[in-house]
KOLMI-148153 format. One record per residue: residue number from 1; x, y, z of N, C-alpha, C in turn. Coordinates in nm, 2 decimals, decimal comma. Atoms other than C-alpha are relative to their C-alpha. Example, Ala and Ser with C-alpha at 12.3 -4.5 7.8 and 13.67 -1.06 7.14 Angstrom:
BEGIN
+-----+--------+--------+--------+--------+--------+--------+--------+--------+--------+
|   n |   n_c1 |   n_c2 |   n_c3 |  ca_c1 |  ca_c2 |  ca_c3 |   c_c1 |   c_c2 |   c_c3 |
+-----+--------+--------+--------+--------+--------+--------+--------+--------+--------+
|   1 |   0,09 |  -0,12 |   0,00 |   1,23 |  -0,45 |   0,78 |   0,09 |   0,12 |   0,00 |
|   2 |  -0,09 |  -0,11 |   0,00 |   1,37 |  -0,11 |   0,71 |  -0,08 |   0,11 |   0,08 |
+-----+--------+--------+--------+--------+--------+--------+--------+--------+--------+
//
This chain:
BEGIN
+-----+--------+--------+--------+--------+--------+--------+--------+--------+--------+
|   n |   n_c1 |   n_c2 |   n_c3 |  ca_c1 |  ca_c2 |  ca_c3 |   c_c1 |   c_c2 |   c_c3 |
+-----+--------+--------+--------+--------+--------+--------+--------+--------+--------+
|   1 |   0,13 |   0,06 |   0,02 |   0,14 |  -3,67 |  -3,58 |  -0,11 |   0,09 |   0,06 |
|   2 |   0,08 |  -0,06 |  -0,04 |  -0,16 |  -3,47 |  -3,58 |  -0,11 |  -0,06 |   0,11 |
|   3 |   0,09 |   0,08 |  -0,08 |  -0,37 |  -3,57 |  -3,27 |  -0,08 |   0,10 |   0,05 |
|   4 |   0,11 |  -0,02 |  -0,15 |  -0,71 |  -3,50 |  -3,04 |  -0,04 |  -0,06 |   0,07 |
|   5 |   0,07 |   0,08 |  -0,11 |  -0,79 |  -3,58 |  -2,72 |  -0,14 |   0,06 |   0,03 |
|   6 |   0,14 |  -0,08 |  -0,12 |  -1,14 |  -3,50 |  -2,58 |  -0,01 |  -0,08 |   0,15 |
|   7 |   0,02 |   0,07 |  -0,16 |  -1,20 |  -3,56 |  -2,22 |  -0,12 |   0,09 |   0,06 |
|   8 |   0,10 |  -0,11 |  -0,06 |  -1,48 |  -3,43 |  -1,96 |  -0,11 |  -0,05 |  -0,01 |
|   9 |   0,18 |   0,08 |  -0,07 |  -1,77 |  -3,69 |  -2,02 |  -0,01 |  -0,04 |   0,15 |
|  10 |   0,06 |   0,06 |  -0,10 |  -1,96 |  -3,89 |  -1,79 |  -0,12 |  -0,01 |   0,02 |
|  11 |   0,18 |   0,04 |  -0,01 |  -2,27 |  -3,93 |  -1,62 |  -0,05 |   0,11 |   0,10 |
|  12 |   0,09 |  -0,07 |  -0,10 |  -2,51 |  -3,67 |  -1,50 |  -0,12 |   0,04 |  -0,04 |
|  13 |   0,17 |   0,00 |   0,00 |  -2,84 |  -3,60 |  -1,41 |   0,00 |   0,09 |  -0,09 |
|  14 |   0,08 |  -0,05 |   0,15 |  -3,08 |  -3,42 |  -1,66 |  -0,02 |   0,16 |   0,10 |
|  15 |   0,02 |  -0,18 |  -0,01 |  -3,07 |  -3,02 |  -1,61 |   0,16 |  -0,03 |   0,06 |
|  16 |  -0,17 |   0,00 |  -0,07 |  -2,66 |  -3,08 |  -1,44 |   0,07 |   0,07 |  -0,18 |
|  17 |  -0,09 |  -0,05 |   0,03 |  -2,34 |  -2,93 |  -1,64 |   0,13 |  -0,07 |  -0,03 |
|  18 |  -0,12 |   0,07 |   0,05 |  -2,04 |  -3,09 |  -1,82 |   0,05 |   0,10 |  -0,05 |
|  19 |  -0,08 |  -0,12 |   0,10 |  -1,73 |  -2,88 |  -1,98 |   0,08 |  -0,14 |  -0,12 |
|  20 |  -0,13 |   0,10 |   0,06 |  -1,57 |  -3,11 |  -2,25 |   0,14 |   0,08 |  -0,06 |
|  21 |  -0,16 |  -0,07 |   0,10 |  -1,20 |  -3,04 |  -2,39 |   0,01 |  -0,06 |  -0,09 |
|  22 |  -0,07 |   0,03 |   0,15 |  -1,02 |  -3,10 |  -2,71 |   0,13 |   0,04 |   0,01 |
|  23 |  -0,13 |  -0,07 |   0,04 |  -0,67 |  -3,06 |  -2,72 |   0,06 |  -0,11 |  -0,06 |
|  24 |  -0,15 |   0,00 |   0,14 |  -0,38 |  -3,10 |  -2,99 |   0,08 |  -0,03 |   0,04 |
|  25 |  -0,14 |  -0,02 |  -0,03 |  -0,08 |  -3,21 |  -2,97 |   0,04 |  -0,03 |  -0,18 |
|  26 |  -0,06 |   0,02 |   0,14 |   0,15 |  -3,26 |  -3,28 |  -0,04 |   0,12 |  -0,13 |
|  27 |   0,04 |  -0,07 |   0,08 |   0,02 |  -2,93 |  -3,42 |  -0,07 |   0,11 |   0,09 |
|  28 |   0,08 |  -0,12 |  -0,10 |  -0,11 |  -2,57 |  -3,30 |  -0,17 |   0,02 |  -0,10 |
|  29 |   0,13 |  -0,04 |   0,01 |  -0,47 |  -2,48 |  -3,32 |  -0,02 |   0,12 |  -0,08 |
|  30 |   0,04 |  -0,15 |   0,05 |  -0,46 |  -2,12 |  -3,43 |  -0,04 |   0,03 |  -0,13 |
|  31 |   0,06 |  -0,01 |   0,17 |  -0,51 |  -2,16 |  -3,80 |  -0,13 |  -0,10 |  -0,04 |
|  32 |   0,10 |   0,10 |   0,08 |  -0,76 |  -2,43 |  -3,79 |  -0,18 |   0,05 |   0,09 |
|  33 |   0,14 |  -0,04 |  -0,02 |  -1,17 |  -2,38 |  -3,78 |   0,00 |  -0,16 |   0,08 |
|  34 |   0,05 |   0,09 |  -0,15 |  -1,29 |  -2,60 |  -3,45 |  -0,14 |  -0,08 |   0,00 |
|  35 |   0,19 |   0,05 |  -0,02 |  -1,66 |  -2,86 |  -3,48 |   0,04 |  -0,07 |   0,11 |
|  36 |   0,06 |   0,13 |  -0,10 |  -1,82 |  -3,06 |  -3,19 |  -0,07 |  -0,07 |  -0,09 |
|  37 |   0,07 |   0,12 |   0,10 |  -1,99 |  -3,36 |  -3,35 |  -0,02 |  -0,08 |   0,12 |
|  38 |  -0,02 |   0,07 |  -0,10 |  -2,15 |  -3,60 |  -3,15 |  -0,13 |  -0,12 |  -0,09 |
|  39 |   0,03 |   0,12 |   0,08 |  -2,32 |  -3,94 |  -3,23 |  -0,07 |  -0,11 |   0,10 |
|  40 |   0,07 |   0,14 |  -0,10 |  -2,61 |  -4,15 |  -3,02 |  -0,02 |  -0,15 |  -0,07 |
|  41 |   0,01 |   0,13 |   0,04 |  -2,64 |  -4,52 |  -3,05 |  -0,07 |   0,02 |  -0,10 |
|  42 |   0,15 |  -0,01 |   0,08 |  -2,83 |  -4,58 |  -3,35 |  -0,05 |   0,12 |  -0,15 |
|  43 |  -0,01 |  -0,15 |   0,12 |  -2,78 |  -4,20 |  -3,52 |   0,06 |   0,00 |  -0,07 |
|  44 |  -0,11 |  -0,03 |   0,15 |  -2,61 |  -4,06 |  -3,78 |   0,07 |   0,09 |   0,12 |
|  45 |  -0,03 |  -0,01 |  -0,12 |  -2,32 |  -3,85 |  -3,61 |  -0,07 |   0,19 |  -0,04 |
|  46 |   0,06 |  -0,16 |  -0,02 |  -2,45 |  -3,45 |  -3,57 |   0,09 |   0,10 |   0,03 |
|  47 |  -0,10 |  -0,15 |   0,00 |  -2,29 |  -3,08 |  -3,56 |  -0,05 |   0,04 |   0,11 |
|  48 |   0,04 |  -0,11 |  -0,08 |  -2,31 |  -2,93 |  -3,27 |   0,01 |   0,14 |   0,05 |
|  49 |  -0,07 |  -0,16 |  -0,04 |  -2,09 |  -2,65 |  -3,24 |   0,09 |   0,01 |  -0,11 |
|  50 |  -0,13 |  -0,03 |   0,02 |  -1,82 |  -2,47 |  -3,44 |   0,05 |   0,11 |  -0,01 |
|  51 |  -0,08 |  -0,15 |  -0,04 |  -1,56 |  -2,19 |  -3,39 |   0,07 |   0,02 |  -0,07 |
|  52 |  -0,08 |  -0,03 |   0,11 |  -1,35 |  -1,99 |  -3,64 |   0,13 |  -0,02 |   0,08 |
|  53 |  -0,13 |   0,01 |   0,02 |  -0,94 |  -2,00 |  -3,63 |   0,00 |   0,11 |   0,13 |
|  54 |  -0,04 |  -0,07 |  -0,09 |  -0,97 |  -1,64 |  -3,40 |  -0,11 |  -0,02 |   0,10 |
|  55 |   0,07 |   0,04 |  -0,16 |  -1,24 |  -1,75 |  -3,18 |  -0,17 |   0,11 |  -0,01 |
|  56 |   0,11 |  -0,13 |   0,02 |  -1,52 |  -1,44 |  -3,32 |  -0,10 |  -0,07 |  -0,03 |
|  57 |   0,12 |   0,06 |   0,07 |  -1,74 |  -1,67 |  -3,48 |  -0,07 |  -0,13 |   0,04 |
|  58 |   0,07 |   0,16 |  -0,08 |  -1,95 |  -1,97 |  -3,32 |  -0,15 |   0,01 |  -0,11 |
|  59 |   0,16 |   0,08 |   0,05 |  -2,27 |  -2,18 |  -3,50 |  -0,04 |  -0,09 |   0,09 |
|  60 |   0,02 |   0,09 |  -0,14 |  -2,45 |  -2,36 |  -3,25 |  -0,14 |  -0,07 |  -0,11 |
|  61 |   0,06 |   0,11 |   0,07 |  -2,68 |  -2,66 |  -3,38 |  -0,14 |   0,07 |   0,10 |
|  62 |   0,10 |  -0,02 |  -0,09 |  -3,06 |  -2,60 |  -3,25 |  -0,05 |  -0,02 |   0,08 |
|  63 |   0,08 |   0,08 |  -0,13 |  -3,13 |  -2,85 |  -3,03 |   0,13 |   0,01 |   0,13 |
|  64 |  -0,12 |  -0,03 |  -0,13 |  -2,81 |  -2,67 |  -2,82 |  -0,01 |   0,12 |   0,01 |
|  65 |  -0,05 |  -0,13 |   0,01 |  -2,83 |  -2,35 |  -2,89 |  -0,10 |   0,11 |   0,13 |
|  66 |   0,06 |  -0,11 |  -0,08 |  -2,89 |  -2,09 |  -2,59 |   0,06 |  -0,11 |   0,19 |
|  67 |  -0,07 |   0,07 |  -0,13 |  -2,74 |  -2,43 |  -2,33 |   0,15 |   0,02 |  -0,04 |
|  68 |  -0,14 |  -0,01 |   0,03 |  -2,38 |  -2,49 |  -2,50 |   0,06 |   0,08 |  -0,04 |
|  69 |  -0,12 |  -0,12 |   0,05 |  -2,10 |  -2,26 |  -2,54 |   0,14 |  -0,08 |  -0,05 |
|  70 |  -0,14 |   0,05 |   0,07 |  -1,78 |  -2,32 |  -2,77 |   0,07 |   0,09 |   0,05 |
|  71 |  -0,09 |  -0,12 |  -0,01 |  -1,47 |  -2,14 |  -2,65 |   0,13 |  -0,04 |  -0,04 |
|  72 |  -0,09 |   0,07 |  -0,01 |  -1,12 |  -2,21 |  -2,71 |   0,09 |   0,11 |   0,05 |
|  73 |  -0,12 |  -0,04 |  -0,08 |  -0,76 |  -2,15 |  -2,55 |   0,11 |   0,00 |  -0,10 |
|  74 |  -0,07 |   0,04 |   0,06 |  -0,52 |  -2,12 |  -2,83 |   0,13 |  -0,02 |   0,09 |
|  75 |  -0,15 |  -0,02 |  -0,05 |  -0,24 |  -2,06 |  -2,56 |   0,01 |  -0,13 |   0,08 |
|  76 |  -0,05 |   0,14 |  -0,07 |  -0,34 |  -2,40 |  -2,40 |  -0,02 |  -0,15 |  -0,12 |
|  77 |   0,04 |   0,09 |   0,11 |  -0,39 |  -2,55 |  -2,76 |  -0,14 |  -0,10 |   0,01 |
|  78 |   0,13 |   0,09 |  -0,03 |  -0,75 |  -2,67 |  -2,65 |  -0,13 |   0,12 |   0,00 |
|  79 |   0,12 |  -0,06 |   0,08 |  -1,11 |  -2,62 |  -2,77 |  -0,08 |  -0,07 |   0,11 |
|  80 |   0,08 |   0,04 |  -0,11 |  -1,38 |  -2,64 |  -2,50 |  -0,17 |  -0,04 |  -0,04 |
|  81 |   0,14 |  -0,04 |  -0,01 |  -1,77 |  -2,71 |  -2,47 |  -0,05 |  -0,03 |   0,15 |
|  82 |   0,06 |   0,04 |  -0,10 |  -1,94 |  -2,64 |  -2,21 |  -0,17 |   0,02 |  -0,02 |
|  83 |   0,12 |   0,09 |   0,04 |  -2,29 |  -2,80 |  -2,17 |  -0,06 |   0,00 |   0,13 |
|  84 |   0,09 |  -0,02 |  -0,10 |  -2,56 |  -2,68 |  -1,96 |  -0,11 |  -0,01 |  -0,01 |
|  85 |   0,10 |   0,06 |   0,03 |  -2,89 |  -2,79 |  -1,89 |  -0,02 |  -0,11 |  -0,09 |
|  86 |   0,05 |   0,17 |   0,06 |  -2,86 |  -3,16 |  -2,00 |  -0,13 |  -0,05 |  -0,03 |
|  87 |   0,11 |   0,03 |   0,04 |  -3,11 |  -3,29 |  -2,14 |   0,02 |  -0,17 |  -0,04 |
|  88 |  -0,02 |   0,14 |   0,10 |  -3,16 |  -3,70 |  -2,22 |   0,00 |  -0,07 |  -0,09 |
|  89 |  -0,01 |   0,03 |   0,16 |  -3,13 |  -3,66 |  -2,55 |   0,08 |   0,07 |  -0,05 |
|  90 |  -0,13 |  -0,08 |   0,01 |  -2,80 |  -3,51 |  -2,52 |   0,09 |  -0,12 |  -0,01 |
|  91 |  -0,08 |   0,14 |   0,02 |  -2,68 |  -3,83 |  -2,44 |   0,08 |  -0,08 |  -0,14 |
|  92 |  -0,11 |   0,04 |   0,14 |  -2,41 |  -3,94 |  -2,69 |   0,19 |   0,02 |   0,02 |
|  93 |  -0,12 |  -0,02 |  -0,02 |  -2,04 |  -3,97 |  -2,79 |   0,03 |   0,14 |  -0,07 |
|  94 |  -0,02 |  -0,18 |   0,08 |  -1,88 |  -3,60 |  -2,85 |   0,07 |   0,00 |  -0,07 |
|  95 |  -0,13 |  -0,04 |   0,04 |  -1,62 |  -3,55 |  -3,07 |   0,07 |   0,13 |  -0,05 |
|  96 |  -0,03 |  -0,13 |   0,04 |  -1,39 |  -3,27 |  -3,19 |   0,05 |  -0,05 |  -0,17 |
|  97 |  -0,08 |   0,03 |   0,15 |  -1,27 |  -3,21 |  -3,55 |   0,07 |   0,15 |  -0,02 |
|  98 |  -0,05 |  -0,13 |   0,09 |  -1,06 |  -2,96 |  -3,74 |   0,00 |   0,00 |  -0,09 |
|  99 |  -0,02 |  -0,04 |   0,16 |  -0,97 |  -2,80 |  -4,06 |   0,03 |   0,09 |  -0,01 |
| 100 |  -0,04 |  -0,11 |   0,02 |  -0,77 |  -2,56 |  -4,18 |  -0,02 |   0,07 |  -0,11 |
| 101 |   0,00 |  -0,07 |   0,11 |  -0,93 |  -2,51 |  -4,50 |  -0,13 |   0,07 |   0,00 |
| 102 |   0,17 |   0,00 |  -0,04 |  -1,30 |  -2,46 |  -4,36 |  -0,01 |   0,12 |   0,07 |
| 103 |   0,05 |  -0,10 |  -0,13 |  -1,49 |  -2,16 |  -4,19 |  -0,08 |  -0,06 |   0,07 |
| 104 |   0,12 |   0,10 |  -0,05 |  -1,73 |  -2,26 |  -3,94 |  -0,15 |   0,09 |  -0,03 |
| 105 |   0,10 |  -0,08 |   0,07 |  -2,06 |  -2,17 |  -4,09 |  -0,11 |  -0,16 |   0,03 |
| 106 |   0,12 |   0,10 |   0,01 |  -2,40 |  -2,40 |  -4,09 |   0,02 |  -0,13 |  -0,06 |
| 107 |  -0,02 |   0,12 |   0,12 |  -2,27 |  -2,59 |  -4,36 |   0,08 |  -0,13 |   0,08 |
| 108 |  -0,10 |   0,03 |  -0,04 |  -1,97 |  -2,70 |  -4,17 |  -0,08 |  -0,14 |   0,11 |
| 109 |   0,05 |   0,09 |  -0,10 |  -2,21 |  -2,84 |  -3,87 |  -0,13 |  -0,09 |  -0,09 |
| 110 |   0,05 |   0,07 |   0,03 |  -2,43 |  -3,01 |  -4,14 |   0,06 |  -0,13 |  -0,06 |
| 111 |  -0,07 |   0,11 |   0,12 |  -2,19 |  -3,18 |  -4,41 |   0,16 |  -0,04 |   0,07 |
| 112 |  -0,11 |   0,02 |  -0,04 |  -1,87 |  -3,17 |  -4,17 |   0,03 |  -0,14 |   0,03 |
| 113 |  -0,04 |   0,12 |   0,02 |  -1,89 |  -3,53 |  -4,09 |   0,09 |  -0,08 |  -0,12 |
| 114 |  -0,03 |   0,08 |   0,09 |  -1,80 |  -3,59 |  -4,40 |   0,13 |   0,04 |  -0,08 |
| 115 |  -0,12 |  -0,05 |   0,05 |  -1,49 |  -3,41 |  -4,48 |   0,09 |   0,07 |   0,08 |
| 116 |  -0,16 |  -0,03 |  -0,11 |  -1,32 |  -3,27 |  -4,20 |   0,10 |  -0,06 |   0,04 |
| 117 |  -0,11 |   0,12 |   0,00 |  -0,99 |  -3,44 |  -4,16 |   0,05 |  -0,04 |   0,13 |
| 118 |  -0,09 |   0,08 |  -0,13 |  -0,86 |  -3,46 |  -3,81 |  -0,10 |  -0,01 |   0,12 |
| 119 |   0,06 |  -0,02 |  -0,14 |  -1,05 |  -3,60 |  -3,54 |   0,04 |  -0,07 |   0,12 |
| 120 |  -0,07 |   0,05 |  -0,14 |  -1,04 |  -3,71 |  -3,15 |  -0,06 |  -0,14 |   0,02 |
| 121 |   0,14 |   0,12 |   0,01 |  -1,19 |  -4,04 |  -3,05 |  -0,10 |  -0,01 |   0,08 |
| 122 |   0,14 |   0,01 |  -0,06 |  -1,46 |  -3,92 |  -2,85 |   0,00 |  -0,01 |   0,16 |
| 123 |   0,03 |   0,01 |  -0,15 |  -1,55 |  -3,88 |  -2,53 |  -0,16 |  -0,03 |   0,06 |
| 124 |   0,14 |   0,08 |  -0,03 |  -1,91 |  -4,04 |  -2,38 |  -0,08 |   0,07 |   0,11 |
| 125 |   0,08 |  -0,06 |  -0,06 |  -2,18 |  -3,84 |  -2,22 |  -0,13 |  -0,02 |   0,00 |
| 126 |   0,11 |   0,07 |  -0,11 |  -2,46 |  -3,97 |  -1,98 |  -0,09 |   0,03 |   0,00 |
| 127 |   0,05 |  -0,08 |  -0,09 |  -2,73 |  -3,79 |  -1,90 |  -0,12 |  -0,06 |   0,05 |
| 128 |   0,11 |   0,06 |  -0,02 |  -2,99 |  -3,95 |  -1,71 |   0,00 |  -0,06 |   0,20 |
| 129 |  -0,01 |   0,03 |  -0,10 |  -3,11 |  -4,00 |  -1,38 |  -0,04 |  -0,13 |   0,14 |
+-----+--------+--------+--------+--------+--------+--------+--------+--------+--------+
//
């Protein structure tokens, strides 16, 4: 059974540092393209990040881009973000997704909600002081 865990939320003040994970079981990572997606009360859910199959290629969403980094570990089967400079309108649930038929490209973090197949159930991030 294909699964993801994410873990690594919580609560922290506004300009503080979170790393979230993603890892796989029931399946290796190495062939599949990697999104963050995340989703505040009230929103639609949003792209934030995603990484190709060898790890070369990252898209970062704009209202992240130059705080969050995508990286992954294929040898620990887990896909990372780390998330700096919080901001209170970062606040939301995170999630991971995959796909092994997908590049990660713009598109991916616009319309990925709606077609990528395997996701985690989220992990919950705070930010606020």
């Amino acid at each position: 059974q294909l699964q993801l865990v994410e873990s690594g939320g919580g609560l922290v003040q506004p300009g503080g540092s979170l790393r979230l994970s993603c890892a796989a079981s029931g399946f290796t990572l190495d062939d599949y393209t990697i999104g963050w997606f995340r989703q505040a009360p009230g929103k639609e859910r949003e792209g934030v990040s995603c990484i190709d199959s060898n790890g070369e290629w990252t898209v970062y969403g704009d209202s992240v881009k130059g705080r969050f980094t995508i990286s992954r570990d294929n040898a620990k089967n887990t896909v990372y973000l780390q998330m700096n400079s919080l901001k209170s309108e970062d606040t939301a649930a995170y999630y991971c997704a995959v796909d092994n038929k997908v590049h990660c490209a713009p598109g991916l973090l616009k319309y990925g909600s709606r077609y990528l197949e395997v996701w985690g159930q989220g992990t919950l991030v705070t930010v606020s002081s």
